[in-house]
N, C-alpha and C positions, 0 to 999 in steps of 0.2 A: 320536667316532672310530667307522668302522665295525667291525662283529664280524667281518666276512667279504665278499668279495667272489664274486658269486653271477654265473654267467655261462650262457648257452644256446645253444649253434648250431644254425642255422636254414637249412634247404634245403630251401625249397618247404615241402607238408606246410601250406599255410595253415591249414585246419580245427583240428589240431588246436597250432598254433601260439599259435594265439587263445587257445585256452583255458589253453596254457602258463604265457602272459605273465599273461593276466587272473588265473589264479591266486597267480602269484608277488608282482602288485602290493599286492594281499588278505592276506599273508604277514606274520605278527609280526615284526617285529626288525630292530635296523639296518645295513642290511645296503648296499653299491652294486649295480647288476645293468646287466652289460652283454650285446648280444644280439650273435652275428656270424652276418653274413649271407653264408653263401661260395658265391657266384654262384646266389642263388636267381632266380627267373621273374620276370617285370617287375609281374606282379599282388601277390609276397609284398614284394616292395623296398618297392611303392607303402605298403604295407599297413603296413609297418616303422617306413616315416618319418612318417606321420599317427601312428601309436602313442605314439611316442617319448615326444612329453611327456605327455599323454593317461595313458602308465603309468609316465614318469620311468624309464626306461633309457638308457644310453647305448650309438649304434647303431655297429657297427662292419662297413664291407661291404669285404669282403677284395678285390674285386677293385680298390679303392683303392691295395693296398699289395702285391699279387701276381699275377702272371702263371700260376698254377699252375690247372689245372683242379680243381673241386671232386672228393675231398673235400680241403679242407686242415684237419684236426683238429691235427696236429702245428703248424700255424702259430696256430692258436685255443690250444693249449694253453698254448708259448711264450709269446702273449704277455700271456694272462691269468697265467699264473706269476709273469713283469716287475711288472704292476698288484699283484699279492696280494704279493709279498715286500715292494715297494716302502712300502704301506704297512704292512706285518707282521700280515697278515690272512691266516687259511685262502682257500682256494679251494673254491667249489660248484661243483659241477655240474651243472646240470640239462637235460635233453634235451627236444625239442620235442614228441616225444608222451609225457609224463607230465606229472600235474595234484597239484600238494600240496595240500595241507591248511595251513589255516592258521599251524598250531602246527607244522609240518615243521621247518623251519630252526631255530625256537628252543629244538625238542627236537634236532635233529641237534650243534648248536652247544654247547647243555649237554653232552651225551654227550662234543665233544670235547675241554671242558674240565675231564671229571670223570674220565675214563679213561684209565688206565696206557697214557704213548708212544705215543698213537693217530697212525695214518698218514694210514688211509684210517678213514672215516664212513660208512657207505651205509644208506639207508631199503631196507625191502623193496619190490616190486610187488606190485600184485595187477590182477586183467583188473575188468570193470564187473561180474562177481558177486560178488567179494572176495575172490578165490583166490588165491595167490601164484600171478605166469604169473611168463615167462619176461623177465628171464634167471635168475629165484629159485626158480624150478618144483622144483628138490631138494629144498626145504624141503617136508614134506610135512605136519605137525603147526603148526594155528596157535597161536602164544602169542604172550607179549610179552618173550621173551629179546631180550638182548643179545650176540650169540655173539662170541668172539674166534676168527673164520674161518681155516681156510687155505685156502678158497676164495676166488678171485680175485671183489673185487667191480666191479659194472658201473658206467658212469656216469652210470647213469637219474637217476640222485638222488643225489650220495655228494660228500662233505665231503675236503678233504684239508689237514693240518694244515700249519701256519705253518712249524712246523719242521721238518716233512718238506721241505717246499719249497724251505727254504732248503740243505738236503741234498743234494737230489737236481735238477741242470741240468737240463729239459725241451730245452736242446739236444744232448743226448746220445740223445736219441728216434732211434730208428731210419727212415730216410728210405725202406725197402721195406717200411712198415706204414702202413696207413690208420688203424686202431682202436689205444689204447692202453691200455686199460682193465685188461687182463689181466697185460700188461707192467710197469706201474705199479703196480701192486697187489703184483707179486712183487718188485718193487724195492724196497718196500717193508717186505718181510717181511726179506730179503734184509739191510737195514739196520739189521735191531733193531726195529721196527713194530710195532704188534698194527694188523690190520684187522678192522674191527668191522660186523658187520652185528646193526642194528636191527630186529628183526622185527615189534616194537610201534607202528614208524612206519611208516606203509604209505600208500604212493603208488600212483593209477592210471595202468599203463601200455599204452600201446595200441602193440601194437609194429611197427617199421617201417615207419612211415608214411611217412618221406622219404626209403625205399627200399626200395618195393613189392616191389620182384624179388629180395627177400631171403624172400619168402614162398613161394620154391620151394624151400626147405631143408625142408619140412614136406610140400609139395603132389607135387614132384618133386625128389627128393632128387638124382639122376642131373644131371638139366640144372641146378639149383643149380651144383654141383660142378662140372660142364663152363665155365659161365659164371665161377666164381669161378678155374678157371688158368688158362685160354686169356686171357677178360677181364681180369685181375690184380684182379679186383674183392674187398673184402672181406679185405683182406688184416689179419691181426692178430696 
C-alpha cells in the first residue's frame, strides 16, 4: 500500500524539470508519483513521455481532458485529491523547480504521522547557497524546528493529510484563482488543522522557472503589478 500519493505539475521549465523528477525517483519510500503536464511546449511533452518509464510515473497531459488555457492548478489539484482519497493516502506536492533530497518524503511522511491534526506538511527552501529563499525568506534563523505556523505554507514541497482531504472538497476551489496554496493552507487552519513547517527538511528551490515574468515582482515591481491586473495573471 502506498504512504502517499506524490504529484508535480509541469509547464515547460525543462531544465529544471529533469532534475525535479530525477530527484524524486532517488526518494526513499513508497510512494505513487504522478506528473501533469498542462499544455507544456512540444520539446517538454517529448521529454515527459520518454521519462515515464525510465523514472516510473504516471503521465498526465491535461490537454487530454480540458479545453482550458494553462494554468489549470485547480483541475491538477481536483483531481489528484479523487487519486489520494480514493486510496486513503496524503497528497504531496512537489513543484518543478525544487529538488529533494532523498530522505524528503520519508521525513515529511513521519512528521505527518507523528503530529497533532496535521493538515498541511511543508519542507522549507533554500536557494544553492543554503539560505532559506522564497517563499520561506521570513524565516531568518536556521535550525531544525518544526513550527506549528500560522503562516500559509507553499506548495514547493508540502504534504497534506488524508483526512484533511477527506474534509475538505477541492471542488469548492475558487474558479478566479490560479494559485492555491495560500487558500488551502487557511482552510485548513479554519478547520481545526495545525500547519506545520519543517525547517530541518530543506529543499532546493529555484524559483519561477515556469514563469519567468514573475521575476518582475523583484526587478520591476510597477510593471509586475500592471501585468498581473490588466493580464488577470497570478491570481491567488
Amino acid at each position: 500500500m502506498s504512504e502517499a500519493i506524490i504529484i508535480t505539475p509541469v509547464k515547460d521549465s525543462l531544465t529544471t524539470t529533469k532534475r525535479t523528477i530525477e530527484a524524486i525517483s532517488k526518494a526513499r519510500g513508497n510512494f505513487e508519483y504522478y506528473i501533469f503536464n498542462d499544455f507544456s511546449n512540444a520539446d517538454t511533452k517529448m521529454y515527459l513521455e520518454q521519462a515515464k518509464k525510465k523514472y516510473n510515473f504516471q503521465l498526465i497531459h491535461l490537454e487530454d481532458i480540458t479545453n482550458t488555457p494553462s494554468p489549470n492548478y485547480k483541475l491538477v489539484l481536483q483531481t489528484a485529491q479523487k487519486i489520494a482519497v480514493e486510496k486513503n493516502c496524503p497528497l504531496g506536492i512537489i513543484e518543478s523547480d525544487v529538488v529533494i533530497k532523498n530522505d524528503t518524503l520519508s521525513r515529511l511522511i513521519n512528521l505527518l504521522n507523528t503530529k497533532e491534526k496535521p493538515g498541511l506538511v511543508g519542507a522549507i527552501t533554500v536557494d544553492e547557497s543554503d539560505n532559506y529563499n522564497f517563499p520561506y525568506n521570513f524565516e531568518k534563523i536556521k535550525n531544525a524546528d518544526v513550527l506549528n505556523t500560522s503562516h500559509s505554507l507553499s506548495f514547493c514541497c508540502t504534504l497534506i493529510s488524508a483526512q484533511f482531504l477527506k474534509e475538505f472538497n477541492f471542488t469548492l476551489l475558487s474558479d478566479n484563482k490560479d494559485w492555491f496554496d495560500v487558500f488551502i493552507s487557511r482552510q485548513s487552519k479554519k478547520l481545526g488543522y495545525n500547519n506545520y513547517l519543517a525547517k530541518g527538511i530543506e529543499v532546493l528551490h529555484l524559483p519561477h522557472s515556469s514563469r519567468p515574468w514573475k521575476n518582475l515582482k523583484y526587478k520591476n515591481p510597477v510593471l509586475y503589478y500592471l501585468k498581473k491586473i490588466f493580464l488577470k495573471r497570478d491570481r491567488i
